[in-house]
C-alpha positions in Angstrom: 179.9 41.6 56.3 177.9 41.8 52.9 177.9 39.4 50.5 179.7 40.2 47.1 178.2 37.6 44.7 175.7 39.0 42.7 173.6 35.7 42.4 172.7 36.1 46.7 172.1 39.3 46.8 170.9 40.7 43.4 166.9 40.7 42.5 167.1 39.5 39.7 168.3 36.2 40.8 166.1 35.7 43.8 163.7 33.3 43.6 160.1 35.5 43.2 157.6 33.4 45.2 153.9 34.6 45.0 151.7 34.9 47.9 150.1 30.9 46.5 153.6 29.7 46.7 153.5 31.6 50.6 150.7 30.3 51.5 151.2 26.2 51.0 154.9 26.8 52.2 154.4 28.6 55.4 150.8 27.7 56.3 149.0 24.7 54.6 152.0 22.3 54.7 153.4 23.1 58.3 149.8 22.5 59.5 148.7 19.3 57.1 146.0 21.5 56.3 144.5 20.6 52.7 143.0 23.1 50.2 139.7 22.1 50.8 140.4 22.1 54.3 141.2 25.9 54.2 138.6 26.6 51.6 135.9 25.2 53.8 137.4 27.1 57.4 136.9 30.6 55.4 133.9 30.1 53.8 135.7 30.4 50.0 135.3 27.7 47.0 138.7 25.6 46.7 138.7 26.3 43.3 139.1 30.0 44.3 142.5 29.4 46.8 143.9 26.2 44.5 143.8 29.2 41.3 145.7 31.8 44.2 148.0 29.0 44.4 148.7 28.3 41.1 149.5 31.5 40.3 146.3 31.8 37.8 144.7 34.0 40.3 146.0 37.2 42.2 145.3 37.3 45.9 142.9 39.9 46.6 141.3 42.0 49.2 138.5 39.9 50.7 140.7 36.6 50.3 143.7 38.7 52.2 140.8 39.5 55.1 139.5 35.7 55.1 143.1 34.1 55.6 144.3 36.4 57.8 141.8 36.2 60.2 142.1 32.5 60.2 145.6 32.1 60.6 145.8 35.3 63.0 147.6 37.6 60.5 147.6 41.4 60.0 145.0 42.8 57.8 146.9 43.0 54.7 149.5 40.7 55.2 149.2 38.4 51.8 148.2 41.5 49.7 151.6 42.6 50.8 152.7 39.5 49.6 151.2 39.7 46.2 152.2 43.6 45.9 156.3 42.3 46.6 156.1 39.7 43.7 154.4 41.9 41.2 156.9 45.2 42.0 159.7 42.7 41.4 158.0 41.0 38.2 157.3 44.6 36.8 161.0 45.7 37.6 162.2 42.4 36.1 160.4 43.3 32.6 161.1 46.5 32.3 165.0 45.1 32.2 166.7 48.3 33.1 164.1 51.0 31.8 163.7 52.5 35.2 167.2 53.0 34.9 166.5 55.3 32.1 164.3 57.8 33.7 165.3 60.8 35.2 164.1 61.6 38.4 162.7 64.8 39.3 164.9 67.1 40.9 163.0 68.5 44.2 
């Protein structure tokens, strides 16, 4: 059975958590693992994973490589991350433009 509200099952009300956000929730908090702690395990200034974090920084490729090698991830896995939240943030601000655009017909 789906849902029929609009508020669980729309985009545009979903909660868009960036790979930062990810990252504290699903890794440094289960494991009382501080930023410094992290920082100093991958061999990156804390500076450069607090500013992932805080959303003033984009996760990028070496970063991705770093932390997923630590905690055992795939290659790739919090770029995918960072790739979700922007595709939803660009669909967000576009507001209905896609909507607008004719697809090619094959």
């Amino acid at each position: 059975m789906t849902s029929k509200s609009p508020t669980t099952t729309s985009p545009d009300w979903l909660e868009n958590e960036h790979a930062g956000q990810m990252l504290v929730a699903e890794f440094l908090e289960p494991e009382a693992l501080s930023i410094a702690q992290l920082a100093e395990k991958i061999g990156v200034a804390p500076e450069r994973i607090a500013a992932v974090i805080d959303g003033a920084r984009p996760m990028d490729a070496e970063l991705d490589l770093r932390l997923g090698r630590y905690f055992g991830m795939s290659e790739g896995f919090f770029l995918r991350l960072q790739d979700q939240y922007e595709l939803l943030e660009a669909k967000r601000a576009l507001n209905g433009d896609l909507d607008r655009i004719q697809p090619r017909a094959a």
